[in-house]
Phi, psi and omega in degrees: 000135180297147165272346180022055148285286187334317191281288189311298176301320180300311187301345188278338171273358170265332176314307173305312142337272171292018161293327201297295166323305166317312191306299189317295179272000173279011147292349207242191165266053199292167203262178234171114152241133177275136172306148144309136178073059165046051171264028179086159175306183156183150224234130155326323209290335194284291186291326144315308180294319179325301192275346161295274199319303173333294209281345193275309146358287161321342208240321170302319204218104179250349180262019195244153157271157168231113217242083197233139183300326178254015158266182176282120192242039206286330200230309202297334170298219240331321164284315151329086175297343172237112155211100182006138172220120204233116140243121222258022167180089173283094203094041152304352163296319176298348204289292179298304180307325163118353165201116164048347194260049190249165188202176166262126172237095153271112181264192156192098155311085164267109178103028207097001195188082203347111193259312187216120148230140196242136171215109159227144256202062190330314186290111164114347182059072171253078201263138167238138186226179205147101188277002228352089181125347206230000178136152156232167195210135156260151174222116183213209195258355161287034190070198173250148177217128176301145145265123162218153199264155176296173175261018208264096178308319184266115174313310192279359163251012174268141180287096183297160076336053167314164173264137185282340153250032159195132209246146190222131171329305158329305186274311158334305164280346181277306181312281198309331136350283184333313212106010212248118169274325175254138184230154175205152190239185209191159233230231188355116135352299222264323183285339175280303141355291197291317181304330144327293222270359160284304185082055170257000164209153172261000205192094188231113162306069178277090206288327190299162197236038186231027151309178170192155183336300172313337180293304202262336184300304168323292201285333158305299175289342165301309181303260169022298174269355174273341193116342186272201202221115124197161202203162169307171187298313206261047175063013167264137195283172172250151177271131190243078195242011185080023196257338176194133242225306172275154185256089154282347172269057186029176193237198188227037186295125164231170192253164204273353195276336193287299238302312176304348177270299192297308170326328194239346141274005134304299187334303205297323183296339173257020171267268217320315155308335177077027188263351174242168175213000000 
């Protein structure tokens, strides 16, 4: 089995770096532009950090693809037997609301399939890694610690994970089916994720189908290697080979002990929504 320490230090110095870059202009009075086609805001900060990482990646790996949220993405997952998925700020909303709860996501998909991920998370200094197969790690300032997600089996005793800006009809009707009374929210894709591979939560729903790869190819393989699951609402993994881009079937993290209980009453709630068919 590759061991991709090469892969894995690089991507943690470069996430950390670009925290820096972050740090910097969320202190400042930065300015807010909304995306073409209603793809949500985006911040110098989003396009800075972008083009360091991008470029520190190229320099790092030049036979590898690279896949980023504020690039041109029309070819590289396709061509590419190794390729990177960079979001080089997961929550700008949380970013522009002011807390804290944005993060960075470097993955490196091989074959298709999420192999090293780094979600790090500047404000508080949080780094989460995660080799697949090989171990997840928290690093903060209280040092490095192994993750593994809980074991907590009973549907009515999983710890839900919301988004804190967008609250969805859906994940609502799944808790209550479930059972599941207790919750907590939380900005970054990649930070909810890591509260899996903590095991301060079990179970996070994204119903909407306007995610894309770079959110989850990181925060997937950190979970992964913590033990966890995540797949489309209907239970499939998504592929990361450049063939598609968008999650139009929303996504599923779970701790793996849940995941057979929990799985097909997403589903069902998401055939009935028409977000899976």
């Amino acid at each position: 089995m590759a061991s991709f320490d090469t892969e894995l230090d690089t991507a943690r110095r470069i996430a950390r770096q670009a925290g820096d870059i972050l740090l910097k202009i969320y202190a400042t009075d930065f300015s807010v532009q909304d995306k073409a086609g209603g793809m949500g805001p985006v911040t110098e900060a989003d396009e800075r950090a972008n083009e360091f990482i991008v470029g520190e990646l190229r320099k790092a790996f030049p036979s590898d693809g690279v896949v980023a949220e504020e690039s041109d993405n029309s070819a590289d997952g396709k061509r590419f037997e190794r390729c990177w998925y960079v979001d080089p700020l997961d929550g700008t909303q949380e970013f522009v609301n002011r807390n804290g709860e944005f993060a960075i996501h470097v993955g490196l998909a091989v074959a298709g399939k999420p192999a090293v991920g780094v979600v790090y998370r500047p404000v508080g200094n949080k780094l989460y890694t995660g080799v697949v197969g090989q171990g997840a790690f928290l690093e903060d300032d209280g040092g490095r610690r192994a993750l593994r997600v809980s074991d907590v089996a009973e549907p009515s005793e999983l710890r839900l994970v919301v988004s804190r800006s967008h609250r969805s009809k859906l994940t609502d009707a799944v808790a209550k089916r479930l059972g599941i009374t207790r919750e907590r929210e939380s900005g970054s894709v990649g930070l909810k994720c890591g509260l899996l591979a903590e095991a301060t939560a079990d179970v996070y729903i994204h119903t909407s189908g306007k995610s894309y790869r770079w959110d989850n190819c990181a925060p997937e393989a950190v979970l992964r290697a913590a033990g966890g699951i995540l797949t489309d609402l209907g239970g499939t993994p998504y592929s990361y080979d450049g063939a598609e881009l968008q999650n139009h079937r929303g996504l599923l993290a779970c701790n793996a002990a849940a995941f057979s209980r929990v799985q097909p009453v997403v589903a069902e709630f998401a055939r009935e929504s028409g977000i899976v068919r």
